[in-house]
Every structure is written in C-alpha cells, then in structure tokens.
DSSP file (Angstrom, degrees, kcal/mol; ACC not computed):
  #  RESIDUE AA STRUCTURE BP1 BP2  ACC     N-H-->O    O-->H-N    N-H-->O    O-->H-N    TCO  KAPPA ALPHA  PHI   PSI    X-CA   Y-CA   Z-CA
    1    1 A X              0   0    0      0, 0.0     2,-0.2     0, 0.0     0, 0.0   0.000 360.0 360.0 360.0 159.3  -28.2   29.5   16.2
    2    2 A X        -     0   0    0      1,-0.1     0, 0.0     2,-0.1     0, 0.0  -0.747 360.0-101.9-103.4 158.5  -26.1   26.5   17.8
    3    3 A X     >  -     0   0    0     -2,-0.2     4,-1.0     1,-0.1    -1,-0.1   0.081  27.4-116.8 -93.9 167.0  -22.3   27.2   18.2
    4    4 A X  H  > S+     0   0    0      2,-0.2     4,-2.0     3,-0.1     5,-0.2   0.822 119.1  64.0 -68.8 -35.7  -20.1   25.4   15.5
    5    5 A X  H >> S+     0   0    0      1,-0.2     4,-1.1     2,-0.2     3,-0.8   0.955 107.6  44.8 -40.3 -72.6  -18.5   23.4   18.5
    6    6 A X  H >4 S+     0   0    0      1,-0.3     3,-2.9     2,-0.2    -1,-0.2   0.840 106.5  53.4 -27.2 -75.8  -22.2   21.9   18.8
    7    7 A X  H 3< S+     0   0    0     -4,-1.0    -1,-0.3     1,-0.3    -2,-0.2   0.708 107.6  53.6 -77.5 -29.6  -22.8   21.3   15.3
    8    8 A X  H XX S+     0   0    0     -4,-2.0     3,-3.9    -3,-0.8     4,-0.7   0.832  78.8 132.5 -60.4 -23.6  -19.2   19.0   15.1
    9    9 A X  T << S-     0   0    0     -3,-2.9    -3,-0.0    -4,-1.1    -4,-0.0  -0.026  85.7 -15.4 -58.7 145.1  -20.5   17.1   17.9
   10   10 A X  T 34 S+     0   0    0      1,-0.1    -1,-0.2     4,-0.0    -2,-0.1   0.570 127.8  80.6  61.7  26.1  -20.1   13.4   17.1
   11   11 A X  T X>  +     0   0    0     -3,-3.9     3,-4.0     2,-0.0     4,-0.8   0.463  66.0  94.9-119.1 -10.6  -19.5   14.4   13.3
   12   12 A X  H >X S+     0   0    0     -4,-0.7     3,-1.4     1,-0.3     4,-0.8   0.805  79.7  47.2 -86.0 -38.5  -15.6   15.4   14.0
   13   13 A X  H 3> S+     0   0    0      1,-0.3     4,-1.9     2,-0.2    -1,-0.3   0.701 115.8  59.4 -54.9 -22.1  -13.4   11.9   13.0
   14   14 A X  H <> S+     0   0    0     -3,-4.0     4,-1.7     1,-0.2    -1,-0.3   0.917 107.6  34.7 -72.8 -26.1  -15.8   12.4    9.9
   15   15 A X  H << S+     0   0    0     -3,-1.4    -2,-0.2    -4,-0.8    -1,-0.2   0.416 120.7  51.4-115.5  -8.4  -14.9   15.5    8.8
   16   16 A X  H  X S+     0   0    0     -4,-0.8     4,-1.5     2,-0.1     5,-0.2   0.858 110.0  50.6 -84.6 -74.7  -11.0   14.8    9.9
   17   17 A X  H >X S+     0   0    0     -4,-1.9     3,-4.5     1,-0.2     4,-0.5   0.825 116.1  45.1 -35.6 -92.4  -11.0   11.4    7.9
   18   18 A X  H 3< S+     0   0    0     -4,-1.7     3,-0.4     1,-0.4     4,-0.3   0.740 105.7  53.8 -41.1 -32.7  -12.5   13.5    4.7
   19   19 A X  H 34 S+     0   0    0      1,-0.2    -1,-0.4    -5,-0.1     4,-0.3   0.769 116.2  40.1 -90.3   6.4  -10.4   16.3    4.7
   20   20 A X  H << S+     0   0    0     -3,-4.5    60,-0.7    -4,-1.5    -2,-0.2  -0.242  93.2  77.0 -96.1  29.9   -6.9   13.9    4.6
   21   21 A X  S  < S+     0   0    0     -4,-0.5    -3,-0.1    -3,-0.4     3,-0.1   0.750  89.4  55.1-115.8  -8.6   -7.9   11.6    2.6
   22   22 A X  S    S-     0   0    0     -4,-0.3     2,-0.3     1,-0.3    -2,-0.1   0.793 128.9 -38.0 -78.0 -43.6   -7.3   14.0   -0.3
   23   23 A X  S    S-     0   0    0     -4,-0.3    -1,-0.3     2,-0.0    -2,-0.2  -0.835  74.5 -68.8 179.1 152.3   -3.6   14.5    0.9
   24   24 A X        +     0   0    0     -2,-0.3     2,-0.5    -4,-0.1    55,-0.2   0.139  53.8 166.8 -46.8 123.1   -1.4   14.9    3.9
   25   25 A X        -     0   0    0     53,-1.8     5,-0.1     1,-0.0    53,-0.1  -0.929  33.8-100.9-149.5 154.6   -1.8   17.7    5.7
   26   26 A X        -     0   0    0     -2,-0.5     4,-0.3    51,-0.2     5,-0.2   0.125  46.6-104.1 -58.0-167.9   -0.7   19.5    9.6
   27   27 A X  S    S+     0   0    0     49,-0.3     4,-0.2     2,-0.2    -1,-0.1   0.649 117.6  61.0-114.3 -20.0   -3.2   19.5   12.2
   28   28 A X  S  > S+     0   0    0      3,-0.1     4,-3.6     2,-0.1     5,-0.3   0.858 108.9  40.8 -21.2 -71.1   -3.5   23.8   11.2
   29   29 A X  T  4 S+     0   0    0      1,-0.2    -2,-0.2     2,-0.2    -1,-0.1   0.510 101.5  62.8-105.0  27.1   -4.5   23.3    8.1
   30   30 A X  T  > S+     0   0    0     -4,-0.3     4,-1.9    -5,-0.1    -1,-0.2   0.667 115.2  43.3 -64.4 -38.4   -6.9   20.4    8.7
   31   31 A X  H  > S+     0   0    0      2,-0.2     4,-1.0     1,-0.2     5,-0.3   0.968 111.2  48.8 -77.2 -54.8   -8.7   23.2   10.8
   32   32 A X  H  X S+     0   0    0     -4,-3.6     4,-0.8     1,-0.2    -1,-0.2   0.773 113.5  58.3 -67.9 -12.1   -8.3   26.0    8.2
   33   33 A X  H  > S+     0   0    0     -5,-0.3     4,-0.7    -3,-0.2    -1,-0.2   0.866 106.0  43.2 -43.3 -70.3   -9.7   23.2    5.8
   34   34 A X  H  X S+     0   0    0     -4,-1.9     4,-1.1    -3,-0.2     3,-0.2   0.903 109.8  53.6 -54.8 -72.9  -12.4   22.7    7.2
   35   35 A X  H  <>S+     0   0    0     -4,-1.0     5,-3.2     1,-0.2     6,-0.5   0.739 111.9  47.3  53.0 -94.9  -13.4   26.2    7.9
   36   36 A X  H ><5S+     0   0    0     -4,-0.8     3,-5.0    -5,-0.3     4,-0.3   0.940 110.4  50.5 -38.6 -67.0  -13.0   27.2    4.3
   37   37 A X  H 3<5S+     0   0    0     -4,-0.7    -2,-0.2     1,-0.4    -3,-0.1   0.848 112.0  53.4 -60.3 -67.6  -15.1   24.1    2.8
   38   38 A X  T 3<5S-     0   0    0     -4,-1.1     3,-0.5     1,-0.2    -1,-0.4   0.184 113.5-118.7 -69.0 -21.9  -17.5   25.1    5.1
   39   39 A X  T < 5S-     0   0    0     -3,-5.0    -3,-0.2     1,-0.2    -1,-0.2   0.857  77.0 -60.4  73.5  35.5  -17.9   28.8    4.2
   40   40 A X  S   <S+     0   0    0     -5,-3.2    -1,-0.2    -4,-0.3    -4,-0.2   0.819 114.5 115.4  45.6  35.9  -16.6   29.7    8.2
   41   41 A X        +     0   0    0     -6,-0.5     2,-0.4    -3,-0.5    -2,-0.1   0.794  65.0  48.3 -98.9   3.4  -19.4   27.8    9.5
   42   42 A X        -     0   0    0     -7,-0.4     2,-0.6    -8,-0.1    -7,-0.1  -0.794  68.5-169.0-113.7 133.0  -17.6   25.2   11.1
   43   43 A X        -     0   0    0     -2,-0.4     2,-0.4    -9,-0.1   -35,-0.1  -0.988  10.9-153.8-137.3 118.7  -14.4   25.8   13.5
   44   44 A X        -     0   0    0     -2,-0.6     5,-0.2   -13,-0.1   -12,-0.1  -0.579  13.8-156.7-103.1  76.0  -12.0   23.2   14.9
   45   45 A X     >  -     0   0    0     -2,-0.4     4,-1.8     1,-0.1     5,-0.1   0.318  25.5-116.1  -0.9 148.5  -10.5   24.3   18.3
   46   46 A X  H  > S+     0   0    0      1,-0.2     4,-0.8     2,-0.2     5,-0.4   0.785 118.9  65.2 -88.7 -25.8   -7.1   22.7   19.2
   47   47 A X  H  4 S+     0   0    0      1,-0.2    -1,-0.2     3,-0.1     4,-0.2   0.696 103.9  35.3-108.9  32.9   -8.7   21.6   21.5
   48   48 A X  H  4 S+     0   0    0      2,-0.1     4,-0.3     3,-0.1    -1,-0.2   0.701 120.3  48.4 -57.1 -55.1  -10.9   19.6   19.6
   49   49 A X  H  X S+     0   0    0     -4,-1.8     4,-2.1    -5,-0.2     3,-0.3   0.993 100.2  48.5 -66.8 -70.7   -8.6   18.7   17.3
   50   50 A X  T >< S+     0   0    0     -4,-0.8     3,-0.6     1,-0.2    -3,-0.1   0.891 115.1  46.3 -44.2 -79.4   -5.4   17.5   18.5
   51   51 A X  T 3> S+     0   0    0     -5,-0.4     4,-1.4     1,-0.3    -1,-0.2   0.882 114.5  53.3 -69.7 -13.9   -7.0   14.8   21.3
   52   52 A X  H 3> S+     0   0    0     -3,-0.3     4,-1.9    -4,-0.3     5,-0.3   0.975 108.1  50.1 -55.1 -63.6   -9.2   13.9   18.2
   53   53 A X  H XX S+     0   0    0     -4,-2.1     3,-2.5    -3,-0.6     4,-0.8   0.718 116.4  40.0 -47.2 -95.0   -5.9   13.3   15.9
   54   54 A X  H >> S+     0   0    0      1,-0.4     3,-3.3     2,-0.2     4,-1.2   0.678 106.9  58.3 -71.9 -80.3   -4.2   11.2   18.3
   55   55 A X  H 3X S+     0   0    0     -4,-1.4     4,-1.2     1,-0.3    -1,-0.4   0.468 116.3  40.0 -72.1  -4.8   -7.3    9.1   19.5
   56   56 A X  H <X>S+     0   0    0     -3,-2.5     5,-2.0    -4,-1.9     4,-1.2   0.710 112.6  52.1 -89.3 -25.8   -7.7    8.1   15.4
   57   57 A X  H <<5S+     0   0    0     -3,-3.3    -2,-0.2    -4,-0.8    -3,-0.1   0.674 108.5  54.1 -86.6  -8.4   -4.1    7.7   14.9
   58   58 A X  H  <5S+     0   0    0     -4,-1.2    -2,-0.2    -5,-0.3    -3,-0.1   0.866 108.9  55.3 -69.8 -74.1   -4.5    5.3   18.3
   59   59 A X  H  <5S-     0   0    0     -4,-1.2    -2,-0.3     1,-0.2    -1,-0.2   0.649 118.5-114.5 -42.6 -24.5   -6.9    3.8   16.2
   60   60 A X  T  <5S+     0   0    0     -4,-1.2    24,-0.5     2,-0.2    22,-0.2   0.605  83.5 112.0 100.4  11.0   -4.9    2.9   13.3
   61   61 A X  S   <S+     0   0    0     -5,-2.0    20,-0.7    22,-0.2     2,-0.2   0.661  78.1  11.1 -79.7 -17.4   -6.7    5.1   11.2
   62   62 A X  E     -A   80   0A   0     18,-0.3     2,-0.2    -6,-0.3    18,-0.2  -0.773  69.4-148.2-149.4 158.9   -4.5    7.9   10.2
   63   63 A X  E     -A   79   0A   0     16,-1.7    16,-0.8    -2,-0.2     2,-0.3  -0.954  15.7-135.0-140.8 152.5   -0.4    8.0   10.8
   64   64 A X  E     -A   78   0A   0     -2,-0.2     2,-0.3    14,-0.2    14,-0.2  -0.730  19.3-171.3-108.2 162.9    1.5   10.8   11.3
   65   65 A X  E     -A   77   0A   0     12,-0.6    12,-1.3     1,-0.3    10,-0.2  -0.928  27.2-120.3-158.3 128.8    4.7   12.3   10.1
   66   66 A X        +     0   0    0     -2,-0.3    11,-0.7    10,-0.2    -1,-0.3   0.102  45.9 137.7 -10.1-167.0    7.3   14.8   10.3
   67   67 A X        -     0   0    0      9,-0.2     8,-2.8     2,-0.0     2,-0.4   0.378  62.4 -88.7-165.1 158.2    8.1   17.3    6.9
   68   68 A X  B     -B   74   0B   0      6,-0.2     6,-0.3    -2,-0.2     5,-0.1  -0.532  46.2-125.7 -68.1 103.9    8.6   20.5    6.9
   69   69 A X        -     0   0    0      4,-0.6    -1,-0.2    -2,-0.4     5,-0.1   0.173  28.1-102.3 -45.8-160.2    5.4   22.6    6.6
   70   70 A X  S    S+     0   0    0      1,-0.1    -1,-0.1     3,-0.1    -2,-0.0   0.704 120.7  62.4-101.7 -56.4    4.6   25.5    3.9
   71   71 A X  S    S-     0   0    0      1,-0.2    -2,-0.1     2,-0.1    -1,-0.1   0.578 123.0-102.8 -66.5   1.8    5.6   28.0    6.8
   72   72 A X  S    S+     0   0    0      1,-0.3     2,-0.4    -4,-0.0    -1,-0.2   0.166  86.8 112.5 128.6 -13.0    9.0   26.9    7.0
   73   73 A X  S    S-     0   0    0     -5,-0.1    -4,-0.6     1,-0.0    -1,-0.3  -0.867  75.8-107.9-119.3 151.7    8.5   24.8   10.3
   74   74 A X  B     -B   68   0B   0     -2,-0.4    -6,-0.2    -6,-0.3     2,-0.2  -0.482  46.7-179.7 -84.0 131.3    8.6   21.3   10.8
   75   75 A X        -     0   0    0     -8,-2.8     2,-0.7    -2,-0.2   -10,-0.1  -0.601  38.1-108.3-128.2 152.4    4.7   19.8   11.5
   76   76 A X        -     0   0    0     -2,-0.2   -49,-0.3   -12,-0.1     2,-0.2  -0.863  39.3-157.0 -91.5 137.1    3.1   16.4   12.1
   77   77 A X  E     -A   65   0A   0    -12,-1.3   -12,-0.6    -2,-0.7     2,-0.5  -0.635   8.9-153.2 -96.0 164.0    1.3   15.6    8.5
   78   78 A X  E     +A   64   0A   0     -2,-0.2   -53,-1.8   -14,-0.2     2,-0.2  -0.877  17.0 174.1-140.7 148.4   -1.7   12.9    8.9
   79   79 A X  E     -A   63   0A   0    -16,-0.8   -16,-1.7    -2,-0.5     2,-0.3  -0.946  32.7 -87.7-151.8 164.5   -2.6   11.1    6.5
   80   80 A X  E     -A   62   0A   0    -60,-0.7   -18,-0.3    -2,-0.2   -19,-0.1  -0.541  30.4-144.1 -72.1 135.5   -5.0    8.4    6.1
   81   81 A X        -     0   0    0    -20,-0.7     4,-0.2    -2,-0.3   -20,-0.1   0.383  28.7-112.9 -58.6-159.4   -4.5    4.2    6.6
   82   82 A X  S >> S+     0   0    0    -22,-0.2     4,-0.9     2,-0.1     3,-0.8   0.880 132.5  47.3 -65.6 -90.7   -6.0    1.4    4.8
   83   83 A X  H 3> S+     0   0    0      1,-0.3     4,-1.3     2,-0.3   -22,-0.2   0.584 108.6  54.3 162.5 -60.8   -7.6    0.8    7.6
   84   84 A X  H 3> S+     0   0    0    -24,-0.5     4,-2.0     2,-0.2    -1,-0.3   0.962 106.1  55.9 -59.5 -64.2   -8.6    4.9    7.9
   85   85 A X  H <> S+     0   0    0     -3,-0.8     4,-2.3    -4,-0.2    -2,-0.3   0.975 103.9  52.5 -58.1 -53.5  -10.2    4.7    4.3
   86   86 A X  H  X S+     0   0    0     -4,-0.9     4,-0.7     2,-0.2    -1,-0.2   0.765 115.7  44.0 -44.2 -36.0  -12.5    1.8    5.4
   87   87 A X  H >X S+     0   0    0     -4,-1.3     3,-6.5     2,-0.2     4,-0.8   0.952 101.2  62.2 -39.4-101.8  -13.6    3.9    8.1
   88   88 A X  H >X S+     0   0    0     -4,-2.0     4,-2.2     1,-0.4     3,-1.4   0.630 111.9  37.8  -2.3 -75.2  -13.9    6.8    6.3
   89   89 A X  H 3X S+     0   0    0     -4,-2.3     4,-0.8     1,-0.3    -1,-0.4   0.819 111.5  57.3 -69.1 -24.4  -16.8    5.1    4.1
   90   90 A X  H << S+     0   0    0     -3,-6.5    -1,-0.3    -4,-0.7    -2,-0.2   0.580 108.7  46.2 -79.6  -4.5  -18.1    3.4    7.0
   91   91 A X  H <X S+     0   0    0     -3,-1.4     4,-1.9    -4,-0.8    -2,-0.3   0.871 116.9  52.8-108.7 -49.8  -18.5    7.2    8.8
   92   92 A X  H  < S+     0   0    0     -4,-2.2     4,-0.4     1,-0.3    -2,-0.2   0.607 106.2  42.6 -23.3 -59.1  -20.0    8.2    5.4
   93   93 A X  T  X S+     0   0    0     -4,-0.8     4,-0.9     2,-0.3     5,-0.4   0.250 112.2  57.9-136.9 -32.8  -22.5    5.8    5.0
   94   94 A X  H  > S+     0   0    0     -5,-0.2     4,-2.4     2,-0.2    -2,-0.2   0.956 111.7  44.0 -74.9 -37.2  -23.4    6.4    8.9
   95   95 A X  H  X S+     0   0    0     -4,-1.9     4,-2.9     1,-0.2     5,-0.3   0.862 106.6  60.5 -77.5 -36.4  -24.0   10.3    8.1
   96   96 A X  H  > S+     0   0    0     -4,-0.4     4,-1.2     2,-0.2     5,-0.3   0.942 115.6  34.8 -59.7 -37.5  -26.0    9.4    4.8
   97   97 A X  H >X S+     0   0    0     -4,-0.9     4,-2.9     3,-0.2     3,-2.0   0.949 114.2  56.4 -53.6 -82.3  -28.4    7.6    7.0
   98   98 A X  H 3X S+     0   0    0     -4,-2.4     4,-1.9    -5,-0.4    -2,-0.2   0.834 117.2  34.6 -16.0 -58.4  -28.1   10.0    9.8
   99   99 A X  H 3X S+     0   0    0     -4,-2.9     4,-0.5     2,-0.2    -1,-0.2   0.506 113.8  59.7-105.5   0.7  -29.1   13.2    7.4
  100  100 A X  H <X S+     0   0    0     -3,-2.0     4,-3.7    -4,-1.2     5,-0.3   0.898 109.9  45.1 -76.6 -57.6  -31.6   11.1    5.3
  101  101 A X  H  X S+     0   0    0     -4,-2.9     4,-2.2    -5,-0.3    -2,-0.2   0.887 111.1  45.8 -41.5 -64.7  -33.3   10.6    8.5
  102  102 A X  H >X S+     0   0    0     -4,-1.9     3,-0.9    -5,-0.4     4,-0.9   0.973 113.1  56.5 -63.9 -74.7  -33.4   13.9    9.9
  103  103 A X  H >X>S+     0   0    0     -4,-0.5     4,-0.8     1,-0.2     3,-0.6   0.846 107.6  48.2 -15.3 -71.0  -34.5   15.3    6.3
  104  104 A X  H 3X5S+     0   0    0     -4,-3.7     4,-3.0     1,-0.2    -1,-0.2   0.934 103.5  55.1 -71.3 -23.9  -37.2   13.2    6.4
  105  105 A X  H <X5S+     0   0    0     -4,-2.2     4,-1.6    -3,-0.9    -1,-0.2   0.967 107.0  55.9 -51.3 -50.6  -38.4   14.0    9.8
  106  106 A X  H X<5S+     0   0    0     -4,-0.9     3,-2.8    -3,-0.6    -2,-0.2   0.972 111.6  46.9 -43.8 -76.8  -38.5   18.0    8.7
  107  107 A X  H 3<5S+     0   0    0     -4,-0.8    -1,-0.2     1,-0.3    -2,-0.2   0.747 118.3  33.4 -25.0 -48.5  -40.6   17.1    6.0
  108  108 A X  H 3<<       0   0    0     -4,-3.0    -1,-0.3    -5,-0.5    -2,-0.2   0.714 360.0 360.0-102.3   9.6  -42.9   15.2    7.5
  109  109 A X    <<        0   0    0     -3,-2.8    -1,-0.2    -4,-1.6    -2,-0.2   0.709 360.0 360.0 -89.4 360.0  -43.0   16.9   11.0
C-alpha cells in the first residue's frame, strides 16, 4: 500500500485550498483536518505543509494572519483569496478529469 506522503503527491495545494475555504484555520489544524476527513488515511507532515503554505500565500492564493488559537497561543490562520477561490475550482476541475480518467482506465484495463 503506497505511503500517504505518496498518495498527496501533486494533490497537496488541492486539499490545502479545500480545507480553508470553509474557514480560517492554523497550519495544525489544516493537518488534523485533513487527517479526519480522510478517515487517517491521509497525513500532512510539517514538512509538507508549511513550505506548501507559504509557496500559495506567495502566490496570492491564501493570506495569513495572526489570532489567538483555540489552545491559547497565538497561530498564523490562512484563509483563502479571491484569487485562491479561482484556483481552488480550477484544481477541482483538474482532479475531476484527473480521477475520471484513471476510473476509466480500471475499468477498461
């Protein structure tokens, strides 16, 4: 069975974009987010994450911000752009292809 590391590859801005785009959240519990949805098959490493989070907030896709976390300590929050949301469906729309395609390949190989 292929690692969870493996299975993010080239999926991980998707799965970052979709879990903020419901509401601002630390760069923890984007990972513990993801995780969960996922039924613990999926794992985000920090160091996965973090150089991910900055190379979309280079992009203009996300901003971060200060507040005070749940746990009492102050966290960068992400949330999504304008700019992030247009993504976001364009990363969508790449993966509906993407897993229509591999579907139909099982089937028909």
């Amino acid at each position: 069975m292929p690692k969870p590391s493996d299975l993010l590859q080239g999926t991980l801005d998707l799965l970052i974009l979709k879990t903020i785009a419901r509401e601002p959240l630390h760069g923890w519990r984007i990972s513990k987010r993801i995780q969960l949805l996922s039924g613990d098959i999926l794992a985000v490493g920090q160091g996965s994450l973090y150089p991910a989070l900055h190379r979309l907030e280079h992009q203009g896709w996300i901003r971060a911000e200060w507040k005070m976390s749940d746990l009492g300590r102050d966290a960068k929050f992400y949330t999504l752009t304008r700019d992030g949301r247009k993504q976001l469906q364009r990363e969508l729309a790449s993966w509906e292809r993407l897993s229509s395609a591999v579907a139909l390949l099982i089937e028909r190989a």
